[in-house]
DRENDO-1510 file (C-alpha; in Angstrom, 1 decimal, always signed):
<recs>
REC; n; res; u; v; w
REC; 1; UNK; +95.3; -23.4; -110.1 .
REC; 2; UNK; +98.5; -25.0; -111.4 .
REC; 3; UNK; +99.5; -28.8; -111.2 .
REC; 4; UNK; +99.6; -30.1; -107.8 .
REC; 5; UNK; +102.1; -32.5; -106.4 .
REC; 6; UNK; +101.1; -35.1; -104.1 .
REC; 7; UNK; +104.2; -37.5; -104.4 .
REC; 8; UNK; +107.6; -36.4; -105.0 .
REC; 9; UNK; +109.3; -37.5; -107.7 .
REC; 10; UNK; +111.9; -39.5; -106.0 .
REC; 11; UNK; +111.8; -41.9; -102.7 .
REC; 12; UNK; +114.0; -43.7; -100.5 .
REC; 13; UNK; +113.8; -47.5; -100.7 .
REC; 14; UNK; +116.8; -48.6; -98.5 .
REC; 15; UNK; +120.1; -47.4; -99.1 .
REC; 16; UNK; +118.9; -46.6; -102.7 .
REC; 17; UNK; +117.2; -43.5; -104.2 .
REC; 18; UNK; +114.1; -44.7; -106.8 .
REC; 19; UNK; +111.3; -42.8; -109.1 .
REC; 20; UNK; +107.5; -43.2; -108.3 .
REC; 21; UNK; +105.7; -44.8; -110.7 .
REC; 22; UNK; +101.7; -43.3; -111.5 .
REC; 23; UNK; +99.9; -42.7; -108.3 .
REC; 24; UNK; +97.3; -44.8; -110.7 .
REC; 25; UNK; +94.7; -42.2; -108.7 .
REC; 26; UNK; +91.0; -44.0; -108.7 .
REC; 27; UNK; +88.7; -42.5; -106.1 .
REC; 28; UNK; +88.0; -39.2; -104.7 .
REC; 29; UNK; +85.6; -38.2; -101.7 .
REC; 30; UNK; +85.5; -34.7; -100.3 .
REC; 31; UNK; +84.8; -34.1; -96.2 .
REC; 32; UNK; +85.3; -31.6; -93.6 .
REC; 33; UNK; +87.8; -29.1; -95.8 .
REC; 34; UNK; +89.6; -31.9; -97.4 .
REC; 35; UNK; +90.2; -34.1; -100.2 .
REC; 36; UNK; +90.6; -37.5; -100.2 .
REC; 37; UNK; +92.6; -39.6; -103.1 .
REC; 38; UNK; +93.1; -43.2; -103.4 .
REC; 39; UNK; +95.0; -45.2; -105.8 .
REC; 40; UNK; +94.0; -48.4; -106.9 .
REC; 41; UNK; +96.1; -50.6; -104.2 .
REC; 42; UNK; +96.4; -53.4; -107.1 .
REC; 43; UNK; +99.1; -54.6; -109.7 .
REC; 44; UNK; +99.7; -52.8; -112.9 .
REC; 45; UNK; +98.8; -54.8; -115.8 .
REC; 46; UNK; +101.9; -56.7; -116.0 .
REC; 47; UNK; +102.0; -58.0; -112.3 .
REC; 48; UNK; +104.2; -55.5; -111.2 .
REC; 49; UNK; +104.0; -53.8; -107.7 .
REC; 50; UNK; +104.5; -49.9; -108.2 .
REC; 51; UNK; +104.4; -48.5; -104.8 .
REC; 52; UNK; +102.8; -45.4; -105.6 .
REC; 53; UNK; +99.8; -47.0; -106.5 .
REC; 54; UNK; +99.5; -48.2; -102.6 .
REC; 55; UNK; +98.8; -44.8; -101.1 .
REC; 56; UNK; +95.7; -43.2; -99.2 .
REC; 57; UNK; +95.6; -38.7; -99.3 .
REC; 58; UNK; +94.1; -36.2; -97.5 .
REC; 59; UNK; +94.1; -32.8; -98.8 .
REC; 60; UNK; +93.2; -29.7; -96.5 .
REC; 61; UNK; +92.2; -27.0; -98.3 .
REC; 62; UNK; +90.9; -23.5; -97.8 .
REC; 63; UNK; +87.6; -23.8; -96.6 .
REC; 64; UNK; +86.4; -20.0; -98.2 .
REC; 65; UNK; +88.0; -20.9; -101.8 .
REC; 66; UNK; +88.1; -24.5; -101.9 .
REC; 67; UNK; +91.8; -24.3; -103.3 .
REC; 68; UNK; +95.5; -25.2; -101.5 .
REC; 69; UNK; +97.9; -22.6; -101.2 .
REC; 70; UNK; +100.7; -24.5; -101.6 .
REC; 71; UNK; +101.4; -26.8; -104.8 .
REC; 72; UNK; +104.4; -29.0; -104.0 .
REC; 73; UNK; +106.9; -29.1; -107.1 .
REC; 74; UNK; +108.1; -32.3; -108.7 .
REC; 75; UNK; +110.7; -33.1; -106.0 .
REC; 76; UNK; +108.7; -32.1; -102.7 .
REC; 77; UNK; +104.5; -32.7; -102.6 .
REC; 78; UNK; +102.4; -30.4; -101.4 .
REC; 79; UNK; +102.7; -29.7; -97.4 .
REC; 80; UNK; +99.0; -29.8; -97.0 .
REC; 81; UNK; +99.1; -33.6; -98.1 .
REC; 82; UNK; +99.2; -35.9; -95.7 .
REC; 83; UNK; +99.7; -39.8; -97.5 .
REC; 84; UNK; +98.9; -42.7; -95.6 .
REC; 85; UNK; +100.4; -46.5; -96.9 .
REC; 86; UNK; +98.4; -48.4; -94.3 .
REC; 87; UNK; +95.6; -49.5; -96.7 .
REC; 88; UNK; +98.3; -51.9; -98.4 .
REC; 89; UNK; +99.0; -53.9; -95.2 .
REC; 90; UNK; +95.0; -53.8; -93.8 .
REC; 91; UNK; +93.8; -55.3; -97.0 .
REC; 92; UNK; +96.6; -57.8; -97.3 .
REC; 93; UNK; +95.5; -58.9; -93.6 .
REC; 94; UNK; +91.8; -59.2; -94.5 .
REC; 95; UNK; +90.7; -62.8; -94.9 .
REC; 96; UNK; +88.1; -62.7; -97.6 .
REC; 97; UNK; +90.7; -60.1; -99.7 .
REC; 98; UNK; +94.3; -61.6; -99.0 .
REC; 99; UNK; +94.4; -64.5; -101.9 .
REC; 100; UNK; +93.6; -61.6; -104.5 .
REC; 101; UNK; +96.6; -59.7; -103.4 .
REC; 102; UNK; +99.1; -61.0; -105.7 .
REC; 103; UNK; +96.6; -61.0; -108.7 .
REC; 104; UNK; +96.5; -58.7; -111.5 .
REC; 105; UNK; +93.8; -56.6; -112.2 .
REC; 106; UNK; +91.8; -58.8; -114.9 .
REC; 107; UNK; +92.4; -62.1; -113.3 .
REC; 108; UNK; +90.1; -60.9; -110.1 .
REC; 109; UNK; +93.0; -58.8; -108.2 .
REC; 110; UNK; +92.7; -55.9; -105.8 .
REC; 111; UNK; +91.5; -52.9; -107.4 .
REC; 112; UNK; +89.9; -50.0; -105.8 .
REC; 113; UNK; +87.8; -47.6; -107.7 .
REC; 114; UNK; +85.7; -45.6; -105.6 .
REC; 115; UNK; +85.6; -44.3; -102.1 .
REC; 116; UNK; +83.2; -42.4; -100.0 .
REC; 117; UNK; +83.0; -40.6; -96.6 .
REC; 118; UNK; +80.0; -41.0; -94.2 .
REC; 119; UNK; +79.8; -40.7; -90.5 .
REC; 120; UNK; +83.3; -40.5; -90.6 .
REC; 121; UNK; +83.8; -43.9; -92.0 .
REC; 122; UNK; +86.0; -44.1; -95.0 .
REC; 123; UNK; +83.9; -46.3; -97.4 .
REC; 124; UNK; +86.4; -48.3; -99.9 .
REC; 125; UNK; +84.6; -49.7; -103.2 .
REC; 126; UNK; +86.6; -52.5; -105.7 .
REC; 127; UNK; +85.9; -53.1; -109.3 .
REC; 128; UNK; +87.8; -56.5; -108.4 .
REC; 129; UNK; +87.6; -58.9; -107.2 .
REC; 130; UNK; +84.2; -60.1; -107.2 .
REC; 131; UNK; +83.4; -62.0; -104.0 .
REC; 132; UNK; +80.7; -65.2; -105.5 .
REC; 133; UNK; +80.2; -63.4; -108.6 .
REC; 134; UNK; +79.3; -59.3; -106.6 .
REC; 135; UNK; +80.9; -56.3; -106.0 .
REC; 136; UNK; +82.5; -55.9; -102.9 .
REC; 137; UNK; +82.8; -52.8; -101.0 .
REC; 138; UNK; +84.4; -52.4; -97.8 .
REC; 139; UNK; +84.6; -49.6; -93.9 .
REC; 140; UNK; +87.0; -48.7; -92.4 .
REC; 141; UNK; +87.3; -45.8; -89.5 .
REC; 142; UNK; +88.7; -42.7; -91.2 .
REC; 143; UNK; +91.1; -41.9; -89.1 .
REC; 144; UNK; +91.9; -45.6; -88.6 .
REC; 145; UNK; +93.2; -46.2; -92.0 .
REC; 146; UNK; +95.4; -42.9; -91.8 .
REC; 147; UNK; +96.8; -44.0; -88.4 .
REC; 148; UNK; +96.7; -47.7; -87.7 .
REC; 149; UNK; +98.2; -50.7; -90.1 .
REC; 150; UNK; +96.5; -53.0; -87.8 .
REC; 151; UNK; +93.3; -51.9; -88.5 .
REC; 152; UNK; +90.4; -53.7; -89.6 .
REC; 153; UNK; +88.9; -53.6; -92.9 .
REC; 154; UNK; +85.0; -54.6; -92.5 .
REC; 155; UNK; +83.6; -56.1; -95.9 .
REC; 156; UNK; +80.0; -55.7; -96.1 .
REC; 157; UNK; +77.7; -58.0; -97.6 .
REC; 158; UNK; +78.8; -58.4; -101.6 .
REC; 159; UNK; +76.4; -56.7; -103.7 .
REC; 160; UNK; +74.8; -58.7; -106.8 .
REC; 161; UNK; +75.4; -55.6; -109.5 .
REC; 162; UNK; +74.7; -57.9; -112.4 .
REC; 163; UNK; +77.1; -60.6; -114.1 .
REC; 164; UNK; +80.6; -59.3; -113.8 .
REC; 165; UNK; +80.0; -56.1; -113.3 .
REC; 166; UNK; +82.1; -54.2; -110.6 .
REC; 167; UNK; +82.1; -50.9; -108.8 .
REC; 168; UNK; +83.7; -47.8; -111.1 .
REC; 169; UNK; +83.0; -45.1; -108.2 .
REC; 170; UNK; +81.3; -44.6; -105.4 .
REC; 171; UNK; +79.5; -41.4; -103.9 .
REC; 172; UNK; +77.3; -40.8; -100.7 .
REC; 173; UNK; +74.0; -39.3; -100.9 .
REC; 174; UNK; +71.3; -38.5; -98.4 .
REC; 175; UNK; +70.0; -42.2; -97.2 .
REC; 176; UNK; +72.9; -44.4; -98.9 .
REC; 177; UNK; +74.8; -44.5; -101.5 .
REC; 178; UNK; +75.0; -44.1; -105.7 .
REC; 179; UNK; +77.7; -46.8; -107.2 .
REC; 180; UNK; +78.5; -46.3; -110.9 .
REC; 181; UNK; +78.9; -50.0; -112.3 .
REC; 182; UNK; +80.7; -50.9; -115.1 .
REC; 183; UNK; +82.6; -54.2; -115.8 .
REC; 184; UNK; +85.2; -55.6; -113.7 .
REC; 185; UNK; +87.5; -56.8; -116.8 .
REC; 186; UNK; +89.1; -53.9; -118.1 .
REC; 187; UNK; +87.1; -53.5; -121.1 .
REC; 188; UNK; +83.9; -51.7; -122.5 .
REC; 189; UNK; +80.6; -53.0; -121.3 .
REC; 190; UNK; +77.1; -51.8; -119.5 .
REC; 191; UNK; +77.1; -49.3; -116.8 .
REC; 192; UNK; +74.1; -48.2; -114.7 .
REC; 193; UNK; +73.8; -45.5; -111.7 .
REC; 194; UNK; +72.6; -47.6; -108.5 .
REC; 195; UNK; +71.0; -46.8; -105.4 .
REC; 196; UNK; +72.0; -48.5; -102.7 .
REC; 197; UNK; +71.7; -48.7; -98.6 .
REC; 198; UNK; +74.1; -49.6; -96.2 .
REC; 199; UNK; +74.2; -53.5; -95.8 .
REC; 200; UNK; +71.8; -54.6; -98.3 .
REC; 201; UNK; +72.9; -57.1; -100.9 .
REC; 202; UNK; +71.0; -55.9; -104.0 .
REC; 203; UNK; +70.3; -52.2; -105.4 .
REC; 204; UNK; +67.6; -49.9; -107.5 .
REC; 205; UNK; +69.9; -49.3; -110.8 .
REC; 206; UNK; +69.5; -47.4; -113.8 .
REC; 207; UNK; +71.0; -47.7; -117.3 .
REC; 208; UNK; +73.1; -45.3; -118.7 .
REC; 209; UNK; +73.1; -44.4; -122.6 .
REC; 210; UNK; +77.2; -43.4; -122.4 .
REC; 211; UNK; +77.6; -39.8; -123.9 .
REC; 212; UNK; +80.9; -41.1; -125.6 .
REC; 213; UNK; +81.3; -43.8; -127.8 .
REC; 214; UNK; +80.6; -47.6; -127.3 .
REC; 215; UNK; +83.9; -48.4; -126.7 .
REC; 216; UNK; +84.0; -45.7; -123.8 .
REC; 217; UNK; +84.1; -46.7; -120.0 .
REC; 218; UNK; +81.8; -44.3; -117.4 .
REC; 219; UNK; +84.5; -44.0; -113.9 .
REC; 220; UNK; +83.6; -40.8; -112.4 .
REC; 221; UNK; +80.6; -40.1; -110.6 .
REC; 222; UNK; +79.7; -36.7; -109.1 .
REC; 223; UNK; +77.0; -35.8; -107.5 .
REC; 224; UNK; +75.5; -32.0; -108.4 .
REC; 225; UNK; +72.0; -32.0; -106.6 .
REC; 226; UNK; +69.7; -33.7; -104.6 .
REC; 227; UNK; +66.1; -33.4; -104.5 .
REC; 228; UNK; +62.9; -35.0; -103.3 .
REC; 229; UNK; +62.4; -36.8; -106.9 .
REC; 230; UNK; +66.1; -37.4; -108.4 .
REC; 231; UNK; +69.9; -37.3; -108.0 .
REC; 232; UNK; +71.4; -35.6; -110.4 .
REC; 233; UNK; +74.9; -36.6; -111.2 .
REC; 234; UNK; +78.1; -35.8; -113.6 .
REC; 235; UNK; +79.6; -38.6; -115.5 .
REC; 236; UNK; +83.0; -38.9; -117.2 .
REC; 237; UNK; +84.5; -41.4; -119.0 .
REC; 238; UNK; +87.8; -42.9; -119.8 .
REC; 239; UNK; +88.6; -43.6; -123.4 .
REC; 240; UNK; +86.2; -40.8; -124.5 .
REC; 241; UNK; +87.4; -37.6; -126.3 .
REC; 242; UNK; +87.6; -35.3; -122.9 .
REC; 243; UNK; +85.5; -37.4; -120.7 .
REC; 244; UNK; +82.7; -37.0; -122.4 .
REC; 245; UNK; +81.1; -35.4; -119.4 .
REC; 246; UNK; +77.2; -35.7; -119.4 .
REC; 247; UNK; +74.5; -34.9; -116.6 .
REC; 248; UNK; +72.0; -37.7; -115.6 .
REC; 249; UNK; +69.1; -37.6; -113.3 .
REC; 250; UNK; +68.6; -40.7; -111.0 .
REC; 251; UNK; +65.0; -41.4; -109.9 .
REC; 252; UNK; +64.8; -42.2; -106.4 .
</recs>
């Protein structure tokens, strides 16, 4: 499996021919033969709006293999991509989201982290902002936020995670969901694995003793196995020499 291309590496803004910036790539959920990647929808650290961090991406892929058969190159993306913008102008129409919009990252702006599918319901998680202090996660139809911008975003009740701490990902297991918390600041702090159910405002968390150094953020949660007594779950880090991948079971 090579590199694969899901943005070319030019776009047309007008009568003028640009470069993408990062896709800045946060979440990933897998469903029904596909992939889906969202960037972070938010400002870059300087209060700059990069376009290609505003996308939503579905990825079909072979259902025996698991793999795409066709890569894209740097100037075309893949044809089995399908990119979606809509998420930009739904969460810059949602009331309790809107004033964050124009925020940067640390100072409490939009910045998705985590998705999920369930039902076929596209759940969207934010390290930022924090809604009275808790993490926010919002629904959205799946196929609503590929096909309509005047779609409705449906925050759910803001979860108290613990002071200043935001959602890092977000995965769905059998009777909820397991958010990976970390802070919303961009800086080194706690992280636990919680349990959570749909529509509650509080959750059963666990510590996590990071594999990589103190300074290390945990982002990526994976889930590897389900049983009667645990989750267990994959863990990587950013700012850790290779992720610093570790395995941790979850009571339930």
């Amino acid at each position: 499996m090579g590199l694969l291309f899901i943005l070319p590496k030019e776009y047309k803004d007008g009568e003028q021919t640009k470069e993408y910036d990062e896709t800045d790539a946060e979440g990933i959920a897998f469903a029904d033969g596909a992939y889906y990647v969202i960037g972070s929808h938010g400002l870059n650290k300087s209060g700059e709006h990069q376009p290609s961090r505003y996308f939503l991406y579905r990825l079909t892929v072979d259902p025996v293999t698991g793999l795409t058969g066709d890569l894209g190159t740097k100037d075309i993306a893949s044809a089995q991509v399908t990119k979606s913008g809509n998420l930009e102008k739904i969460i810059a129409t949602t009331p309790e989201l809107a004033r964050y919009v124009n925020m940067i990252p640390d100072q409490q702006g939009i910045n998705i982290e985590g998705i999920a599918i369930k039902g076929g319901q596209l759940y969207v998680s934010f390290r930022g902002p924090l809604i009275g202090g808790r993490a926010t996660i919002g629904v959205i139809g799946l196929e609503d936020a590929f096909r309509s911008p005047s779609a409705s975003l449906t925050l759910l009740p803001p979860i108290k995670l613990g002071d200043g701490q935001g959602v890092r990902d977000l995965a769905a297991v059998e009777g909820g969901f397991l958010i990976l918390t970390g802070p919303q600041r961009d800086q080194a702090g706690p992280a636990k694995v919680c349990f959570w159910k749909l529509g509650e405002t509080s959750a059963k968390c666990h510590g996590v003793i990071k594999a990589g150094p103190d300074s290390s953020k945990p982002e990526a949660l994976t889930l590897l196995e389900t049983t009667d007594a645990k989750f267990q779950v994959l863990i990587m880090s950013d700012g850790a020499n290779g992720g610093a991948p570790a395995i941790y079971d979850v009571p339930r």
